[in-house]
Steps between C-alpha positions, in 0.01 A plus 500: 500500500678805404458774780563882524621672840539844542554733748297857464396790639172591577374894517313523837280788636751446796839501218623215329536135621639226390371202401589118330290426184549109363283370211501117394397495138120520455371496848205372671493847702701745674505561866620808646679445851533749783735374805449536824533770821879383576701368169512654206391315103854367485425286821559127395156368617395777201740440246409094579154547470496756155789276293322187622188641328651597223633162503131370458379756189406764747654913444606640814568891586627512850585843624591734800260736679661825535587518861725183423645638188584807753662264730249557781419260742097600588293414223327716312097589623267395250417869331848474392586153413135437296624735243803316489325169439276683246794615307670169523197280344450786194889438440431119489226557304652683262773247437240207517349357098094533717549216716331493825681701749514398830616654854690345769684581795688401814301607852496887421589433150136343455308678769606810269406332173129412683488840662602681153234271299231593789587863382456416109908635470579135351218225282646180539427172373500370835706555860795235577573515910824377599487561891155726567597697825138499639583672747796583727720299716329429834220673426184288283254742603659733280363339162592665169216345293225744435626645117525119407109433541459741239738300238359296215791358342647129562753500817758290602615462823803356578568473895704327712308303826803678715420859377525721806337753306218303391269295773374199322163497618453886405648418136250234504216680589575840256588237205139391586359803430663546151365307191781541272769407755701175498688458842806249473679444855867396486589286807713591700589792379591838602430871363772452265391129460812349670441155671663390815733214413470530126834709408396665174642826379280827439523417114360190494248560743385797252540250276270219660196715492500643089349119390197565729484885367536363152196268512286722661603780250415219214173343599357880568494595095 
């Protein structure tokens, strides 16, 4: 399968970012993936999950908000990093031959892409959730599920049984609630998927989730 990768920049309302754009030949769809509050799109469990995609006929455009382009540690609110997203999936678009374009993101990465759809800044295919931080560390009561109620489009969610920032019982019960979801627990694992005893690096545990995201992707169009 012969594969472009290049490495652009993308004009932001909050300046240029950069971003990763790989394209198999002829692909099923691209997805557009934002990282998450700590690690930037270079992170291996990103560039593992995006070339491992890739790897199955899937575009990827993974790409930096601007507070991590800036080299700031506290992530970006979402008035700032929506328009970010939004300027991200037009660039994908653009470069895309009108395949479905999906959006995906680690923890913030996807709460963004969720919130930013909510808003109407981004029209996705569909939502891919690699780690949904429902709500904060230590505290489940604060739930950060209303926008997603309002969301038609088919969801994945990806989640690890050991996520401290997801209870399993109150990803349950919102996954419940929303028709077009798909809820996929990965045992044992963390927020960043890792598994006690199972020594795996961060690339190929990005890695071990794209066949899941490419077969939900797939059987949606």
């Amino acid at each position: 399968m012969s594969e472009q990768s290049e490495r652009i920049t993308i004009p932001t309302p909050s300046g240029d970012v950069s971003g990763v754009y790989q394209r198999p030949e002829a692909p099923d769809a691209t997805v557009v993936l934002a990282h998450g509050a700590g690690a930037g799109m270079d992170h291996p469990f990103m560039v593992g999950f995006a070339e491992a995609l890739t790897g199955l006929g899937i575009a990827t455009l993974r790409f930096n908000f601007a507070y991590m382009e800036a080299g700031k540690r506290v992530p970006d609110r979402a008035p700032k990093a929506i328009p970010v997203w939004a300027a991200a999936a037009e660039e994908a678009r653009r470069r895309s031959d009108g395949e479905p374009l999906w959006a995906a993101g680690k923890s913030f990465g996807g709460r963004m892409a969720s919130m930013a759809l909510a808003e109407g800044a981004i029209d996705p295919a569909g939502l891919i959730f690699l780690g949904y931080p429902l709500h904060p560390a230590g505290k489940p009561e604060k739930l950060r599920d209303e926008h997603l109620y309002g969301l038609r489009v088919p969801m994945l969610f990806l989640q690890g049984t050991r996520d401290t920032l997801a209870n399993r019982e109150l990803l349950d019960a919102v996954a419940v609630k929303l028709p077009t979801a798909t809820l996929t627990w990965q045992e044992g694992g963390d927020h960043s998927f890792a598994v006690k005893g199972l020594k795996r690096s961060a690339y190929d545990v990005g890695a071990s989730l794209a066949p899941q995201a490419a077969d939900f992707v797939r059987a949606a169009h």
